[in-house]
N, C-alpha and C positions, 0 to 999 in steps of 0.2 A: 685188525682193521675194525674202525666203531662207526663208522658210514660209509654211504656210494654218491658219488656226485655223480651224474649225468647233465649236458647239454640236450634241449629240446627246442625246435624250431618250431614256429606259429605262422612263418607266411610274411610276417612284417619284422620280424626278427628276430633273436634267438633268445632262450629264456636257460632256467637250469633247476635242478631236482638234489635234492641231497636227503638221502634217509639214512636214518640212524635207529640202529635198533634202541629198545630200552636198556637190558645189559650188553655190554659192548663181548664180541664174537667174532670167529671171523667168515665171511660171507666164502659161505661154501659154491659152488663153480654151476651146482643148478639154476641158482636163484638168479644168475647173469641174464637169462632170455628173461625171466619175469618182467626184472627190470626194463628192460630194454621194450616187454609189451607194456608195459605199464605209464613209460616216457610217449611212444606211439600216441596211447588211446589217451595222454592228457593234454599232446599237442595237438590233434584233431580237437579238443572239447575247446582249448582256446583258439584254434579256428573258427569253432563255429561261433564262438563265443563273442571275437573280435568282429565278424561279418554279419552278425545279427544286432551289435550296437552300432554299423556303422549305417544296414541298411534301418533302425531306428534312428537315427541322428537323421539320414535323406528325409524318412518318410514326414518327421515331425515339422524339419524345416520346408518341407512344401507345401504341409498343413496350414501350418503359423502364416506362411505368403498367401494362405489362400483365403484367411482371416482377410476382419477390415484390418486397419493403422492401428496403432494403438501409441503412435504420437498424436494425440487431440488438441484441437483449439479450445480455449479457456470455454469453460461453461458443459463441457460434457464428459460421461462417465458411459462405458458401456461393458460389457460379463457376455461370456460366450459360455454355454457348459453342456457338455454333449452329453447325450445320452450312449453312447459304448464306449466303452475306456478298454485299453486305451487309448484309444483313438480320439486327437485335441480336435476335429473336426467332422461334421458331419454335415443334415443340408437344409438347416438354419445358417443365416450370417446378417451381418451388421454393414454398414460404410458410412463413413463422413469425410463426405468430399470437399474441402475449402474452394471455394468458386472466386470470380472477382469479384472485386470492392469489399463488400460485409458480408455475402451472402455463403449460405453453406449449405450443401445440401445432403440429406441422410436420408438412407434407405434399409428398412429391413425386411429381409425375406426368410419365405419357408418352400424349400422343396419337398417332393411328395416321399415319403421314405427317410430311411437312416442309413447310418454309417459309408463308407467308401462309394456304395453306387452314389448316394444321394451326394455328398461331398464332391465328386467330379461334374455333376449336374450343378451343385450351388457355384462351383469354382469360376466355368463360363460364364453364366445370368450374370455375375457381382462384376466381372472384366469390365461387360458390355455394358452393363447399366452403367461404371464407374464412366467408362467412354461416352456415354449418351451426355452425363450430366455437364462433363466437361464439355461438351461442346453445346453446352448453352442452353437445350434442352429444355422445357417447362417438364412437371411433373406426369403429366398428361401423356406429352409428347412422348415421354422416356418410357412409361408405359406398353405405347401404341406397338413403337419400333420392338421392346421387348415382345411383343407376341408373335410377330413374324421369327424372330428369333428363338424365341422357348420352342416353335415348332420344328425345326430344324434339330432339337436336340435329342436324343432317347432319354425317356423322364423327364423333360422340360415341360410336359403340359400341367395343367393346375397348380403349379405355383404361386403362391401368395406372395402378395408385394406392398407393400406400403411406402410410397415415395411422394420425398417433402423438400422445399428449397426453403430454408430460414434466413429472412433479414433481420439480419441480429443487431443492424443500427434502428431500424423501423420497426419492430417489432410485429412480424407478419410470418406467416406460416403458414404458403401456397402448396396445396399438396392434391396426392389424386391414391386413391386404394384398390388396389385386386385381388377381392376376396379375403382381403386382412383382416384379421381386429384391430378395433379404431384404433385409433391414438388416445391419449388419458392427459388434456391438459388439468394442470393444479393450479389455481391462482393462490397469490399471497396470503387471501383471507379465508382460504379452505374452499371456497366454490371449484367447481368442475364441470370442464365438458367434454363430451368424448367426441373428436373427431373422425366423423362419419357420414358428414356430408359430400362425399366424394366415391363413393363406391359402385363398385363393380365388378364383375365373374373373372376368376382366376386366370393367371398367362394361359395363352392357347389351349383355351377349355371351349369358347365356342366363339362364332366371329361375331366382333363389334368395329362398328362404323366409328366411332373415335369414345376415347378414356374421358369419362368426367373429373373436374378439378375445381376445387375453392379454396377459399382463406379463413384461414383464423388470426385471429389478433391476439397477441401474447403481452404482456403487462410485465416490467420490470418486479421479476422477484418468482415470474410464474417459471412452472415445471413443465416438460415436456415429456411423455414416456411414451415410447416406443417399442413393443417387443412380438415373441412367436407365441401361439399360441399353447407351448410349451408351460408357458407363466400360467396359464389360469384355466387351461382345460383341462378336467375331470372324468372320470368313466359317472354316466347314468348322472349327469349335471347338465344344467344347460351353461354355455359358456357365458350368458348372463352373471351369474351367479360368480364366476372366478372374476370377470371383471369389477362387481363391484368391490370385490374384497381387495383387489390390487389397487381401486380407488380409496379405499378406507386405510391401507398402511400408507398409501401415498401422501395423504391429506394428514396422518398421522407423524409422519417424518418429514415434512415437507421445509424445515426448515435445516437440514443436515446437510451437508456440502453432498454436491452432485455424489460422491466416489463412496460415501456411507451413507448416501439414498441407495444406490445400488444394491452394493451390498444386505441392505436390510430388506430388499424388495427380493431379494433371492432367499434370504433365507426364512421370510418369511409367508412366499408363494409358492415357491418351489417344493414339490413332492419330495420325500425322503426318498421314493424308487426310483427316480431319476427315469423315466418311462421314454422319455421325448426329449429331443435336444430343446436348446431355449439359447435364445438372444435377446439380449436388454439395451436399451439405447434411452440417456436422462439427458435432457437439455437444462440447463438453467440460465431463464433469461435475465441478463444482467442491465437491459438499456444501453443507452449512447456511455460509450468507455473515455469519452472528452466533454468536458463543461469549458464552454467559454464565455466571455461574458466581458463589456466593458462597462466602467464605473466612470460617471465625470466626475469630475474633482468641486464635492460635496459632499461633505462628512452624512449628510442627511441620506445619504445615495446605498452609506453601507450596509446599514440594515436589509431593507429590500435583499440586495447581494449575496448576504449572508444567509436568509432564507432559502433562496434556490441553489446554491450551494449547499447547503442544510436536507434538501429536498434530493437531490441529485446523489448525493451518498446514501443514503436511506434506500431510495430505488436500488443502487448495488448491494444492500444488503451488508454497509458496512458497521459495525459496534458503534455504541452511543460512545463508548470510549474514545476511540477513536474519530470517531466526527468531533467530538466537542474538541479534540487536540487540533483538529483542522483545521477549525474555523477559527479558534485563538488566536492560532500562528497566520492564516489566512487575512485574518481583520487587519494584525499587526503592520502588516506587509502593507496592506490597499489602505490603510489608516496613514501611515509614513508616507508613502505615496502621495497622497492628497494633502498631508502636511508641509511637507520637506519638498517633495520635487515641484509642488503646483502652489507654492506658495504665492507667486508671481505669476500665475497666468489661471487667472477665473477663465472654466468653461473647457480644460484640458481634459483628456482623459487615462485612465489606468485600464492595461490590459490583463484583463485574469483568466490563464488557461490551469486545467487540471486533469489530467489523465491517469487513467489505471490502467497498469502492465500487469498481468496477472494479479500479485497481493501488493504490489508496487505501485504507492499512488506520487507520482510528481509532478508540482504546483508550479508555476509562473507568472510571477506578476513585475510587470515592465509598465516602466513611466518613460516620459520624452524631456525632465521638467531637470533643474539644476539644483539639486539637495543644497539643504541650508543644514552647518552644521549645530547637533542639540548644546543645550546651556549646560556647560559643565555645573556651573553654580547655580542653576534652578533650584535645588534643593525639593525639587521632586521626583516622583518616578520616571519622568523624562528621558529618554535614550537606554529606559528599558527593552524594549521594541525588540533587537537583536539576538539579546537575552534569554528573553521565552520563544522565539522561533527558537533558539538552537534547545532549548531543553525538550519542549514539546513535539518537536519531530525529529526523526533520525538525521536528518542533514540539513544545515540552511546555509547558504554562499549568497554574498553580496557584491554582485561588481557595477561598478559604474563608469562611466564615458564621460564627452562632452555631450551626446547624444541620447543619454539617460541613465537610469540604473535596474537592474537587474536582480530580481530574488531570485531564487531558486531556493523549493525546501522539498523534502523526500520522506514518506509516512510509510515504513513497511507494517501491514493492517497485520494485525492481530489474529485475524479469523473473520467467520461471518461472510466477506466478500464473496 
């Protein structure tokens, strides 16, 4: 005989063992019990083995739900990173809560401690807050209601909270602070302010008569950062000092897309000892995600148009590339328009809509007027038009009715947005 098979059961199923000596022998009648303990104590090891990845697989997946989302609305990027591994949560956390119309609102907090106590502590606050916001809440309000509630919890007192509702059509940025550090707006041209006009002593740390609240005003292209004081507190520093240096990578990276601002703002804030959990939370404010605009039918009218058009992707932050291919195919459109459909009717007008879906920008422009077909024998660039929309943007379709004609063209942006 030059091996032994054995069957070994684990609990969820059966497995099996096969030893083979090195020179083949034949197994003498002692070594039967060995076997037989040796199968024992290696079906108990993948019992334990099997029950200690299933109770990791629970613990991480009620971790992870006890996280914010981490499906986001365009314009945000947020990093959660604990300080004890391995455990993915402790009592730091993040939320962005999509509200009606434009608005969204985002909150970060810090509870007092680490690891599991402080994470059952964060798990409630982040529920309740999430709850407050939805139901309409101002930042203040959500607050207020949080302090009667952090008292009701063990470990719920002095928690820090920073909560903000962003109109990301208006660009406005109503928010109220408990015991946070500010906020770190970055404008386009490197200026900065830190929002901190709004502050106040930690959830149910002492009583207050109601939560103060104000606005900031955010400018198409500005930054928003949000995070725990994890980011920029030091032993024997004042927190001063961390915050300007997280304003100085900020102002430094500021034109990187939300999700490699992030990034760079961790690894270039964050302690190598990992001492303290941290949450990061970057908004980028992009402006109104629709341009509309009507043109009469006056070749003198397109310029002007093609300015704020011109103006209106710049605010998004999109390549010079890319804009000069827009406006091309954009003129083209509202130029034929004005030729072809309104040839016959002085004082008509052209509708021109534009909107961006994430890096998807799609254009419309609609006339009410009766196209005149171009000269085949002009013997100039005439009934070019067509042509350069379809080269210059990813998609252009033309249909037309009795009741007018129809562009449609499609820019997938490059980058930048």
């Amino acid at each position: 005989m030059t091996g032994i098979g054995a069957r070994i059961g684990v609990g969820v199923g059966t497995g099996g063992i096969w030893l083979e000596p090195d020179a083949p022998r034949p197994m003498a009648a002692v070594d039967a019990p060995l076997i037989r303990q040796l199968c024992a104590a290696l079906a108990q090891a993948l019992v334990r083995a099997h029950a200690y990845e299933t109770q990791r697989g629970v613990a991480l997946a009620m971790q992870r739900a006890m996280l914010g989302p981490t499906d986001l609305p365009a314009g945000f990027a947020v990093r959660y990173e604990p300080a004890v591994r391995p455990l993915e949560v402790g009592g730091d956390w993040y939320d962005v809560v999509p509200l009606p119309g434009d608005l969204v609102g985002v909150v970060v907090g810090d509870c007092v401690g680490r690891g599991l106590s402080a994470a059952t502590v964060m798990g409630q606050l982040r529920s309740a807050c999430r709850a407050l916001l939805l139901q309409a809440k101002s930042p203040a309000e959500v607050l207020a209601a949080l302090d009667g509630f952090a008292r009701l919890i063990p470990g719920g007192a002095c928690t820090t909270l920073f909560c903000a509702i962003i109109d990301c059509a208006d660009g406005e940025v109503r928010y109220s602070s408990a015991g946070h550090p500010p906020g770190i707006l970055m404008h386009p041209d490197g200026a900065h302010e830190l929002l901190d006009g709004a502050r106040s002593v930690p959830l149910a740390s002492v009583a207050v008569d109601r939560r103060p609240e104000t606005v900031a005003r955010v400018r198409p292209g500005s930054t928003l950062l949000l995070y725990t004081d994890g980011l920029v507190e030091r032993r024997r520093e004042l927190i001063d000092a961390g915050i300007s240096r997280a304003v100085d990578v900020l102002a430094a990276a500021r034109d990187l897309s939300e999700g490699e601002l992030v990034d760079r703002l961790v690894r270039d804030l964050l302690p190598a000892s990992g001492s303290d959990d941290v949450a990061v939370l970057v908004y980028r404010h992009r402006g109104p995600t629709v341009f509309a605009a009507e043109v009469p039918a006056d070749p003198a009218q397109l310029a002007p148009t093609r300015e704020r058009l011109r103006a209106w992707l710049h605010d998004l932050g999109v390549t010079e590339w890319d804009v000069e291919a827009v406006l091309i195919a954009t003129g083209e459109a509202c130029a034929n328009a004005i030729e072809h459909g309104y040839r016959f009717a002085p004082g008509a007008i052209t509708t021109l809509r534009a909107e961006l879906r994430d890096d998807r920008l799609e254009i419309e422009v609609r006339d009410h007027g009766g196209w005149r077909a171009s000269d085949p024998d002009g013997g100039t660039d005439r009934g070019r038009g067509r042509l350069i929309m379809a080269r210059v943007m990813d998609e252009a379709t033309i249909s037309g009715t009795s009741e007018g004609t129809t562009v449609r063209m499609v820019k997938q942006l490059s980058g930048g947005s």
